[in-house]
C-alpha positions as CSV (number, residue, x, y, z in Angstrom):
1,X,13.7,29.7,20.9
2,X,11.2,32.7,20.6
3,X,8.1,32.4,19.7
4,X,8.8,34.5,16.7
5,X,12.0,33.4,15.9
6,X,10.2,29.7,15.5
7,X,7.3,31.5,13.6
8,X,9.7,32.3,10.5
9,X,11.5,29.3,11.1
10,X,8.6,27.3,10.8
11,X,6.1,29.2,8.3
12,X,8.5,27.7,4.7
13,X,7.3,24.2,5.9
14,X,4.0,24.8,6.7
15,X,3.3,26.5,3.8
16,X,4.9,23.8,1.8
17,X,2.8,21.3,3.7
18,X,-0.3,23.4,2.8
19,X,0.4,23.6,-1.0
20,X,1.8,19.7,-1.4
21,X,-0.4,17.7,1.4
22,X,-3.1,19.5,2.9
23,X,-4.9,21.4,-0.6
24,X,-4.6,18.1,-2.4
25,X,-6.7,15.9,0.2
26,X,-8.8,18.7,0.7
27,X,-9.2,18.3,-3.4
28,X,-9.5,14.7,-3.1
29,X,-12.3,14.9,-0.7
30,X,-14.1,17.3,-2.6
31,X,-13.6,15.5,-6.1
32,X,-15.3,12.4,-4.1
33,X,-18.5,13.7,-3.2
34,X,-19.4,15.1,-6.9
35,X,-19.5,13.0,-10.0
36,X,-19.9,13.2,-13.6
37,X,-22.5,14.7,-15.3
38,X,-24.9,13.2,-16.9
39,X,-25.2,13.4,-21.1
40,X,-28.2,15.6,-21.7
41,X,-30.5,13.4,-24.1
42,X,-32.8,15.1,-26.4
43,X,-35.6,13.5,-28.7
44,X,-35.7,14.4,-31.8
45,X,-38.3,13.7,-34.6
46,X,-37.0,13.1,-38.1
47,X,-39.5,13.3,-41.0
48,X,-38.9,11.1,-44.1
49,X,-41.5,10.0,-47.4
50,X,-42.2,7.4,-45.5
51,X,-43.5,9.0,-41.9
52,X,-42.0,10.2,-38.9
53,X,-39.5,8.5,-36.4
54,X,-38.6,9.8,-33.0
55,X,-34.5,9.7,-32.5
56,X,-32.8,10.3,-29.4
57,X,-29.3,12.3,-29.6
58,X,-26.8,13.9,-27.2
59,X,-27.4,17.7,-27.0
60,X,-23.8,18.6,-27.2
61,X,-24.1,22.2,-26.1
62,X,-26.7,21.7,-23.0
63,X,-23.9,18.7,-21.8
64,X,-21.1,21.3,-22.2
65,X,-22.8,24.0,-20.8
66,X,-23.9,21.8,-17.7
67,X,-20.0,21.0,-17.4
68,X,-18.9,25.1,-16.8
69,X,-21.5,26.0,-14.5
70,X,-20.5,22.5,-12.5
71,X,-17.1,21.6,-13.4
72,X,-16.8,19.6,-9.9
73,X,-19.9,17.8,-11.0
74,X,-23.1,16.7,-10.1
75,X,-23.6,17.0,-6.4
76,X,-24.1,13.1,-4.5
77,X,-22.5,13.3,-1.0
78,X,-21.5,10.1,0.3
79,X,-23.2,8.2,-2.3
80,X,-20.5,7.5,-4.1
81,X,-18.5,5.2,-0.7
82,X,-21.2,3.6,-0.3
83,X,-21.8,2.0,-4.1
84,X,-20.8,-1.2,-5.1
85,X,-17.4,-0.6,-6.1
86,X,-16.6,0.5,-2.3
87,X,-17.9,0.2,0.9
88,X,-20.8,-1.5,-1.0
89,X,-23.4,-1.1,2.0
90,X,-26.4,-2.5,0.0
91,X,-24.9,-5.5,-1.0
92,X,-23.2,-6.1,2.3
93,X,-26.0,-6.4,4.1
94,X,-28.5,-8.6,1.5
95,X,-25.3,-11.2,1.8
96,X,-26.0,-10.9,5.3
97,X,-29.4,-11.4,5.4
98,X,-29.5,-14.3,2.9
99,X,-26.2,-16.2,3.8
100,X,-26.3,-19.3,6.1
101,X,-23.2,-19.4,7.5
102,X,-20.5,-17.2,7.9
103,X,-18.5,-18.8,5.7
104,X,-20.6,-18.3,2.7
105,X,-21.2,-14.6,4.0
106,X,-17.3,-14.0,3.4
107,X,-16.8,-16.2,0.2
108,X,-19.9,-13.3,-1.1
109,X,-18.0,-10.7,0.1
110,X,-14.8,-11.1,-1.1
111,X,-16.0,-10.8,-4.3
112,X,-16.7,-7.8,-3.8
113,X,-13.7,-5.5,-5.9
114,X,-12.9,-3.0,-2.6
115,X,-13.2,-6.0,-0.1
116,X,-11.3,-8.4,-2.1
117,X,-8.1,-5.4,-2.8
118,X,-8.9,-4.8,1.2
119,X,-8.0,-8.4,2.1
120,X,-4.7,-8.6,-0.4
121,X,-4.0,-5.3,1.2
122,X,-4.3,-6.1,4.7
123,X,-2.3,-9.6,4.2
124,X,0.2,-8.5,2.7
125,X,0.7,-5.3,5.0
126,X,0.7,-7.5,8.2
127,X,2.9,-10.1,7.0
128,X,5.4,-8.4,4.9
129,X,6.1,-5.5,7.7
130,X,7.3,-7.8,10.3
131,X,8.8,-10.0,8.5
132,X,11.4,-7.2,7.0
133,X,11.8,-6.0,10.3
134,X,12.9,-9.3,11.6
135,X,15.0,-10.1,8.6
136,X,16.5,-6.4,8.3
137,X,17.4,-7.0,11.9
138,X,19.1,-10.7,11.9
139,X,21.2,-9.1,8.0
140,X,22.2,-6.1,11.3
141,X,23.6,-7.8,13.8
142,X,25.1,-10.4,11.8
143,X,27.1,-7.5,9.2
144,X,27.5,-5.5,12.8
145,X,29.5,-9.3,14.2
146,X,31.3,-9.0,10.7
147,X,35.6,-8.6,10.3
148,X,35.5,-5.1,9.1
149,X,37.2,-6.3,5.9
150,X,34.0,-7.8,4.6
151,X,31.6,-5.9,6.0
152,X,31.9,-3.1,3.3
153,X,31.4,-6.1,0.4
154,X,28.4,-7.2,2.7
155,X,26.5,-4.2,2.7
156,X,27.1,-3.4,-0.9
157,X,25.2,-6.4,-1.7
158,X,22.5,-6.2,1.1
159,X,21.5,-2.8,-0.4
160,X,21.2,-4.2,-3.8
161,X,17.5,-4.4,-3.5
162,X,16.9,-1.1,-2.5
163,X,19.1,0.4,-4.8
164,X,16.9,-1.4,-8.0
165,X,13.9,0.4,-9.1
166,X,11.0,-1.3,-7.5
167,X,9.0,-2.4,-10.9
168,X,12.6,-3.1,-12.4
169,X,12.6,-5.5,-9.2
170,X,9.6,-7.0,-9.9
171,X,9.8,-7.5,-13.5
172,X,13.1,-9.2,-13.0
173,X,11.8,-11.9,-10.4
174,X,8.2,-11.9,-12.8
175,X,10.9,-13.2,-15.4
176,X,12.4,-15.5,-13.1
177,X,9.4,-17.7,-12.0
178,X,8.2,-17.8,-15.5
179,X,7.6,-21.4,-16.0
180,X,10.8,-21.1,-18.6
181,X,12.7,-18.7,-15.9
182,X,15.4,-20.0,-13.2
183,X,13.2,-20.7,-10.5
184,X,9.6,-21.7,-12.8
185,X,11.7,-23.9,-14.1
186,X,13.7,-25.5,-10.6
187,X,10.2,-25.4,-9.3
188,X,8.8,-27.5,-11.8
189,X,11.8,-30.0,-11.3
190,X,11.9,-30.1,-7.3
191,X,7.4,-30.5,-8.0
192,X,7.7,-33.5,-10.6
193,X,5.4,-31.6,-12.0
194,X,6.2,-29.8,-15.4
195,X,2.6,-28.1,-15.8
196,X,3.2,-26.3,-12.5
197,X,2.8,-22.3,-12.2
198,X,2.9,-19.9,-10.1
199,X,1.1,-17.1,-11.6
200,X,-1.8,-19.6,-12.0
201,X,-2.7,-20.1,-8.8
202,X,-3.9,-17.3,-6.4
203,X,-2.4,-18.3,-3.3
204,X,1.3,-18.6,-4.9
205,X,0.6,-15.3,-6.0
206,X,0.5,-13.9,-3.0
207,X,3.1,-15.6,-1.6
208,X,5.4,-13.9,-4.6
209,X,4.2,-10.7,-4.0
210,X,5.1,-11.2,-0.5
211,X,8.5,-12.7,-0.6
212,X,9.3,-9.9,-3.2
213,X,8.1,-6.9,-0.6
214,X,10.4,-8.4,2.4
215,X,13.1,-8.6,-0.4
216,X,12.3,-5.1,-1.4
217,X,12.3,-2.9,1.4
218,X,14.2,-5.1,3.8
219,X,17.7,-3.2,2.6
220,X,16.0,0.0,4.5
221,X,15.2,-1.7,7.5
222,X,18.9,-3.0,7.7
223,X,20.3,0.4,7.3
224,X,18.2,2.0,10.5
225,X,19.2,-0.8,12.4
226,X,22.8,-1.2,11.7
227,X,22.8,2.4,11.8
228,X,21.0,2.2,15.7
229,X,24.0,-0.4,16.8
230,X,26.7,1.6,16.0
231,X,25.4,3.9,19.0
232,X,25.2,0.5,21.3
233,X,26.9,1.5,24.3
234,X,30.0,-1.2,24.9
235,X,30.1,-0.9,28.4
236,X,26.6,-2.5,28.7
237,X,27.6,-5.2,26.3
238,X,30.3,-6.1,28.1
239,X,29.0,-5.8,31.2
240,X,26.8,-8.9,30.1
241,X,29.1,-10.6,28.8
242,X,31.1,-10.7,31.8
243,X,28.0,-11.4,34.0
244,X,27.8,-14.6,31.4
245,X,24.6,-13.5,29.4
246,X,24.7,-15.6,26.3
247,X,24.6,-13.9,22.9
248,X,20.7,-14.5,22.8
249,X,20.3,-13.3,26.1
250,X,22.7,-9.8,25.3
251,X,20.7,-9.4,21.9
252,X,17.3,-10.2,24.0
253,X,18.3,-7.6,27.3
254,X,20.6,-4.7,25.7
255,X,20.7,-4.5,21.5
256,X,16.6,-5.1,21.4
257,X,15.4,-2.2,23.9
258,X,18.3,-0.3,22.5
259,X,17.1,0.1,19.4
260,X,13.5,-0.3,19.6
261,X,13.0,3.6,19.1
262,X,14.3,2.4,15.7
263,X,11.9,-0.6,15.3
264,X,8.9,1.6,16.1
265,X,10.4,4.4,13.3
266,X,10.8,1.7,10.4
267,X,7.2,-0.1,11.4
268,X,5.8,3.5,10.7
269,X,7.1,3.6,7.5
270,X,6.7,0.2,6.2
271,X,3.0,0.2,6.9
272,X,2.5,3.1,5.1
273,X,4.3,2.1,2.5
274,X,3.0,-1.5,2.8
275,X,-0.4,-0.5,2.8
276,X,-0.1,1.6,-0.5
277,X,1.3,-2.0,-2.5
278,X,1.1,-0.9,-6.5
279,X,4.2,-1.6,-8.2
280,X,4.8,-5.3,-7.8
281,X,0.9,-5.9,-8.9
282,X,1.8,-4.0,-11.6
283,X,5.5,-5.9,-12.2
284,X,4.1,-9.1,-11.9
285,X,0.7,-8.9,-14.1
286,X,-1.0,-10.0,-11.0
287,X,-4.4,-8.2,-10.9
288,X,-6.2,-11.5,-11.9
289,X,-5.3,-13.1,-8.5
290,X,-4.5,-9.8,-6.2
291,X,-5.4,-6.1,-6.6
292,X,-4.9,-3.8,-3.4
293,X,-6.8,-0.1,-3.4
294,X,-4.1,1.5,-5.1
295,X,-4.1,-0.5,-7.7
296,X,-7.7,0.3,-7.9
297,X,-7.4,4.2,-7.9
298,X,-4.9,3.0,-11.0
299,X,-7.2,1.1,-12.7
300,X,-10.3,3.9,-12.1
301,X,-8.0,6.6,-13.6
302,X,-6.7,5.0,-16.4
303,X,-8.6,3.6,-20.2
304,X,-10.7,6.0,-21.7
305,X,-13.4,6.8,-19.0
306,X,-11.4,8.5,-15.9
307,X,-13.8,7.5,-13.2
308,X,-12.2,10.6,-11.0
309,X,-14.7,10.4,-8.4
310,X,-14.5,6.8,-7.8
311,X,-11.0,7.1,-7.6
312,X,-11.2,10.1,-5.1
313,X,-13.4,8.0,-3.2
314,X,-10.9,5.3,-3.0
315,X,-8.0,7.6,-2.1
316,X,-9.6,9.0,0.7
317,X,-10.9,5.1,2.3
318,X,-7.2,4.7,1.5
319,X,-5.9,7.5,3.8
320,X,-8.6,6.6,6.5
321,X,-6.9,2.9,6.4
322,X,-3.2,4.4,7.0
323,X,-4.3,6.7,9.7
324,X,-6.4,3.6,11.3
325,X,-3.1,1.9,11.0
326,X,-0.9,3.7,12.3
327,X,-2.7,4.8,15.4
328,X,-1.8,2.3,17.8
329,X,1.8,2.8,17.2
330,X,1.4,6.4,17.3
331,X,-0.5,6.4,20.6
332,X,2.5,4.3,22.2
333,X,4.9,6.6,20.7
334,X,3.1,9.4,22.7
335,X,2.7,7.6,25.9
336,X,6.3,6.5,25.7
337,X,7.6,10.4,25.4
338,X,4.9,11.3,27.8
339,X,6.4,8.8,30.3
340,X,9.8,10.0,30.0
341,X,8.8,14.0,30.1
């Protein structure tokens, strides 16, 4: 193709790219080195019969007229990461200085509200991506061994999850292991113990919110890969079978490096979307025991101070995290096309 011809071929999706993904972050980034401006206070004397009393009040019109000639806000650079509801730097390092072991520095610094989302975050991320990917691959190969009568009726059901709106999702299993749901309640029988919840205790918690993202978003993974072994080639396959290679060995030695263009494609995908876990905190009323950074940008823009800055802030440590993520993968995803150019 021309260099031209790909010029107007390409210029619609770059300038869509400009408008939708590169002007907001460039927004975002600005918004999170200003903040707020500050309420200009006045002092005001009020004379009465019985003396004078000094009164402070908000001088409406200096505040406003503050807020046109900055309306990003007041100038702080990289104050705002670096504050106690991020990156917390100060804080950080007094825990360091005055813990006594390392596991009193971490018990102090996971109380911390961007370390504590971070670690939810991170767990649930590196737990709930593989484990889709393992379990959207066995649902695969076992609908791909399938009669093709059934398989239809199979995969209908299998994309069940995906198909339900993910807080619909969550507030349906949030019903479910209420202590008077189906599974609070077998729970409580299979424990012997009728006080037993799970939304009381912070490591169950997770655990929910963990068995309800593999349930989630392992439909997708599923798809890709039954998708991939319908493009297995059969002369390979039979070739192994004929040189005896177990069905182990044949899923180890010819589906696995078949598709793993595929496994790369859905890790990609699932981190990003792992890393930015909102709805089922949300669905399951969890933020006492688990918040992640989105949930935080949430909770700074909503109630009746928008803290837009702080959630800027946040936004942008959250885009740093994906791109930190998802740099390994994207590095062997070069090297493997370099290798093959």
């Amino acid at each position: 193709m021309k260099h031209r011809t790909f010029f107007w071929f390409f210029l619609p999706t770059a300038l869509a790219m400009m408008l939708f993904i590169a002007l907001p972050i460039v927004s975002v980034v600005t918004q999170s080195l200003h903040t707020a401006h500050d309420q200009v206070i006045i002092e005001v004397e009020n004379c009465g019969p019985f003396g004078c009393e000094k009164e402070t009040s908000v001088d409406t019109a200096a505040t406003e007229s503050l807020r046109r000639e900055q309306p990003l806000g007041k100038w702080v650079g990289t104050d705002i990461y670096f504050d106690r509801g991020h990156l917390a730097t100060s804080e950080v390092a007094d825990a360091w200085t005055k813990s006594q072991s390392m596991d009193e520095f971490l018990s102090t610094i996971i109380n911390l509200p961007f370390y504590r989302a971070m670690s939810f975050t991170l767990t649930y991320t590196f737990v709930v991506t593989p484990m889709l990917i393992i379990l959207g691959f066995m649902i695969a190969v076992s609908v791909n061994a399938l009669n093709q009568r059934l398989k239809g009726l199979v995969i209908f059901f299998s994309l069940l999850p995906m198909i339900v709106t993910p807080l619909i999702g969550s507030l349906i299993l949030f019903w479910m292991i209420d202590s008077r749901g189906v599974i609070g309640s077998a729970l409580q029988w299979l424990a012997g113990d009728p006080d037993l919840s799970l939304k009381a205790s912070t490591g169950l918690t997770w655990i929910m919110l963990m068995v309800y993202g593999v349930w989630h978003a392992a439909p997708f993974a599923f798809v890709v890969f039954y998708a991939g072994l319908q493009t297995l080639p059969q002369d390979t396959l039979e070739s192994a079978m004929i040189d005896g290679a177990t069905r182990w060995q044949r899923i180890r030695f010819v589906v696995i490096p078949h598709i793993m263009p595929l496994v790369t494609f859905v890790a990609l995908i699932q981190l990003m979307d792992n890393f930015r876990v909102f709805e089922p905190i949300i669905g399951f009323n969890a933020e006492a025991h688990a918040t992640s950074l989105s949930w935080i940008i949430y909770n700074d823009l909503g109630g009746e101070t928008r803290l837009l800055s702080s959630a800027a802030a946040t936004s942008v440590l959250t885009i740093i995290g994906v791109a930190i993520l998802l740099s390994p993968v994207l590095v062997r995803t070069w090297r493997d096309f370099n290798r093959k150019a």
